[in-house]
C-alpha positions in Angstrom: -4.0 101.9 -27.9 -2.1 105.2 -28.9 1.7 104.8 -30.0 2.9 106.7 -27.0 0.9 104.1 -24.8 2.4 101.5 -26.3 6.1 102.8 -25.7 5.7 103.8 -22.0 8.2 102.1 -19.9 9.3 100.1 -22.5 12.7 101.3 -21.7 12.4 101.4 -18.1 15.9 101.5 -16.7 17.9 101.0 -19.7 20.9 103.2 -20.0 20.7 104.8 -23.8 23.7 106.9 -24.9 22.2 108.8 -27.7 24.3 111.7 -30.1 23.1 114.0 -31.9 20.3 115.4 -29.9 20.5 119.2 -31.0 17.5 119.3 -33.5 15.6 117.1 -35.4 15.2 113.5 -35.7 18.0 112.9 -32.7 15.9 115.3 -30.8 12.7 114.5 -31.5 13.6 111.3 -30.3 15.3 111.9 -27.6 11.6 112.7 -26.1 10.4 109.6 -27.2 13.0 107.5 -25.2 12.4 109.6 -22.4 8.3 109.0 -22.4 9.4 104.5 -23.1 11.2 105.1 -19.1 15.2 105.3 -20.4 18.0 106.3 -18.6 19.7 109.0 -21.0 22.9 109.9 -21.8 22.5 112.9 -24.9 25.7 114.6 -26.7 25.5 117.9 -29.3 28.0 120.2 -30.0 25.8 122.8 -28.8 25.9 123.4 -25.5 22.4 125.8 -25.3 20.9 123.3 -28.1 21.9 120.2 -25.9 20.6 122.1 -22.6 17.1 122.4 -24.5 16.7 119.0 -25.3 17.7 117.9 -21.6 15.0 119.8 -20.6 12.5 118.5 -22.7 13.7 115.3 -21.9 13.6 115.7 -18.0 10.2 117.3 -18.2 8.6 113.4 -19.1 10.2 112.2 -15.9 13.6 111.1 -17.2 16.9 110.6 -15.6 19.1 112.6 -18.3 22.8 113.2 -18.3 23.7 115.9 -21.2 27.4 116.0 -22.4 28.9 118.3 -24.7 30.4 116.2 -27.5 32.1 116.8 -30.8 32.0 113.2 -32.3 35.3 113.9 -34.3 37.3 114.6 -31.3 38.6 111.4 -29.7 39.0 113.2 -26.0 35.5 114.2 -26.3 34.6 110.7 -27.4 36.1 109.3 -24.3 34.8 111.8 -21.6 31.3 111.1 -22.4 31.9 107.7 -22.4 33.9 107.8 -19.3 30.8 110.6 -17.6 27.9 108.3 -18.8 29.5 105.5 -16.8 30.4 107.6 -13.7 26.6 108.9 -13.7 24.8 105.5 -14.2 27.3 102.6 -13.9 26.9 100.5 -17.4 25.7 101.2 -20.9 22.6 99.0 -22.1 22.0 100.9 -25.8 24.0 103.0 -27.8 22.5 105.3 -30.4 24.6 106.6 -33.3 22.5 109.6 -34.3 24.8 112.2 -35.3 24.7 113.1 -38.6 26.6 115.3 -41.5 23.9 117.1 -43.0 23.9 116.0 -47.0 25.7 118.3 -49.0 23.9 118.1 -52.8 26.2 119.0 -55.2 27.3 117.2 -58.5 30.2 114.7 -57.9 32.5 116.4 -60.3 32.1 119.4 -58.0 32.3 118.4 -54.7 35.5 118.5 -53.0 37.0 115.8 -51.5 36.7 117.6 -48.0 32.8 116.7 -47.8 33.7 113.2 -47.7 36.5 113.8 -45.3 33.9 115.4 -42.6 31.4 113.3 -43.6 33.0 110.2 -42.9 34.5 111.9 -39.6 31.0 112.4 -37.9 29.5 109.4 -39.6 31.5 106.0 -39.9 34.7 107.1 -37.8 32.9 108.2 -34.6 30.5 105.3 -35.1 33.3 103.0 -34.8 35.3 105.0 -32.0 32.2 104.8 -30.1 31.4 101.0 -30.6 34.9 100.5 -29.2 35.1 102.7 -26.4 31.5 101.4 -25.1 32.1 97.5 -25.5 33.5 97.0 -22.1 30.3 98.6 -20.5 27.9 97.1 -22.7 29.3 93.4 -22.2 27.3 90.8 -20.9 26.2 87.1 -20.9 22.4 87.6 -21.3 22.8 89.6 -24.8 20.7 92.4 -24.0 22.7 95.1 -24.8 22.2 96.8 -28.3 23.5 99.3 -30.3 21.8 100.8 -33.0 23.3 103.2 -35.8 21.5 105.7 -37.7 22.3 105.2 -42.2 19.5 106.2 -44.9 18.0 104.2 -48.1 20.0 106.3 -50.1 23.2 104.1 -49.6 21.0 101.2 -51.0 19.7 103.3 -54.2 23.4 105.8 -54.2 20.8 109.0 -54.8 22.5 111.1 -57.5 24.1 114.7 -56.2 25.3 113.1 -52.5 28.8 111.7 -53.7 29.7 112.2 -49.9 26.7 111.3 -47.9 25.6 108.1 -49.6 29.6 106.5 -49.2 29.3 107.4 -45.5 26.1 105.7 -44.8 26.8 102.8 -46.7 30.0 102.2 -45.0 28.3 102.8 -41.2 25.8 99.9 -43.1 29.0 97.5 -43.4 30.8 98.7 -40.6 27.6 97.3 -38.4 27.4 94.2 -40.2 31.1 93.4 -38.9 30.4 94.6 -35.7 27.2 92.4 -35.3 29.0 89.1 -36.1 31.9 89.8 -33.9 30.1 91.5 -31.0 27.4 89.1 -30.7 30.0 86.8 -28.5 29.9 89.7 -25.8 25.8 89.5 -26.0 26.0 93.3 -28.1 23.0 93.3 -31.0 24.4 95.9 -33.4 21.5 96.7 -36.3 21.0 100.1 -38.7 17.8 101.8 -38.8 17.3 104.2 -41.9 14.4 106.5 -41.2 12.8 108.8 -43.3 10.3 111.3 -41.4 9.2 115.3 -42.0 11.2 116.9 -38.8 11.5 120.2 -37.5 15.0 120.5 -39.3 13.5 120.3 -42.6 10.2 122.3 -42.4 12.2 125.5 -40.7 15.9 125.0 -40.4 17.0 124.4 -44.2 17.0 126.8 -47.3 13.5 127.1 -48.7 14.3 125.5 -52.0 16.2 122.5 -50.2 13.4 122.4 -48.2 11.1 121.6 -51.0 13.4 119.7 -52.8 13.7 117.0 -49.5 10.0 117.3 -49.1 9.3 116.3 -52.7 12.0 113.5 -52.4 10.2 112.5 -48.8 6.6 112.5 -50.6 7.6 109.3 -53.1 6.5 106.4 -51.3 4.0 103.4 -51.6 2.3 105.0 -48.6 2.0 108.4 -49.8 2.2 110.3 -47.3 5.2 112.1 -45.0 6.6 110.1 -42.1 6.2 111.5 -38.5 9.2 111.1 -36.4 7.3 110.0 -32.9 4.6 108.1 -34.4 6.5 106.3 -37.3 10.1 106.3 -36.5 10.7 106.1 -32.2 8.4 103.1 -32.5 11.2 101.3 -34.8 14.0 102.7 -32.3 12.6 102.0 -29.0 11.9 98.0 -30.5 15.3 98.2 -31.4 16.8 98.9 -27.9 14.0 96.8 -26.3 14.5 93.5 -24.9 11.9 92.4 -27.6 14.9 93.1 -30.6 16.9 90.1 -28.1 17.2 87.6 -31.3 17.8 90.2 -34.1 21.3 91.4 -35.5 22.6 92.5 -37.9 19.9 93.6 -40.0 18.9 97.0 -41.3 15.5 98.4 -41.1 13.8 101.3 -43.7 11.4 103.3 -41.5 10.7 105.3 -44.9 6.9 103.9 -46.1 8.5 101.9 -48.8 10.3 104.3 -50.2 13.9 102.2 -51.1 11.3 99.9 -53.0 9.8 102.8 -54.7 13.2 103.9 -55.8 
């Protein structure tokens, strides 16, 4: 049985909030939680990016609400919150997704602003969002789960991303806390670090970054690259299933070994 056959209507009626949707891995899959039966809810800043992905979306048969968001601004925070539950009544699974794209630079010369912004789209909005989505995700039969997007390289602190690695590691502990205190209110929280070869970085970065993440990607026990529907929306659709019901807390490396290979 194919991947995708596995997934269909996995998801069927659950309500997924989802940032981040604009390109790449958020919305790559994006389509992948459309085709499992979800009910989504999909921020960018982009408004034409965020229309594009809605479409895609839609054309597997979804139900999709699209709201422009920029995760660092509190009142957009709150309106898509506040539009997700006009449009469908509850949230079942919140996705973390948006990311600040890694910055690699030396320490000595990065200034102190990359870790700023960094931590502004990452860890602040992850925790703004947990809170603002608690009272619709609430409920006695604990399956409600939200799951937030880190990387390995906040377990192995991956020389020349003095700003991405503290921001991913902190979203890491940030969930941890969040999973032992919102597990009264029957909310999973868990991380999911994926590593997979997306559209973003095979046309959308310089060339020499390009190869330079490529290279990085390549250095795994499995030796090969990572697909983002076959290798990584498996991990995340388990993860906002009912079949994740007794796991919290934890962290899972969609990355073909690579955190052990490092």
């Amino acid at each position: 049985m194919s991947t995708e056959n596995q997934n269909q209507g996995r998801l069927h009626g659950k309500v997924v909030m989802m940032t981040g949707v604009s390109k790449g891995l958020g919305k790559q899959n994006a389509i992948e939680l459309a085709k499992a039966g979800a009910k989504l809810s999909i921020s960018a800043r982009s408004e034409a990016a965020l229309l594009e992905t809605v479409a895609l979306c839609e054309a597997q048969g979804a139900e999709v609400l699209g709201v422009v968001c920029d995760v660092t601004d509190v009142e957009h925070l709150e309106n898509y919150v506040a539009r997700t539950v006009e449009r469908f009544g509850r949230i079942d699974v919140l996705i973390n997704n948006a990311n600040f794209e890694a910055e690699l630079t030396p320490f000595l010369q990065q200034d102190i602003s990359s870790l700023r912004t960094a931590f502004e789209v990452g860890a602040m909005a992850v925790w703004r969002l947990m809170q603002l989505c608690h009272p619709h995700m609430a409920r006695a039969e604990g399956t409600a789960s939200i799951i937030n997007l880190v990387s390995g390289v906040y377990e192995t602190g991956m020389e020349g991303y003095a700003s991405y690695v503290p921001d991913k590691a902190a979203i890491r502990g940030l969930s941890m806390v969040a999973a032992r205190e919102l597990g009264a209110s029957g909310i999973r929280v868990n991380t999911l670090a994926p590593v997979a070869l997306t559209d973003t970085i095979l046309h959308g970065l310089a060339p020499e970054y390009s190869e330079f993440v490529k290279q990085q990607m390549s250095v795994n026990p499995l030796g090969r690259f990572g697909d983002p529907a076959a290798d990584i929306a498996p991990v995340l659709i388990f993860l906002a299933s009912d079949d994740s019901r007794w796991i919290t807390g934890q962290n899972f490396n969609a990355d073909g070994g690579a955190v052990i290979q490092a």
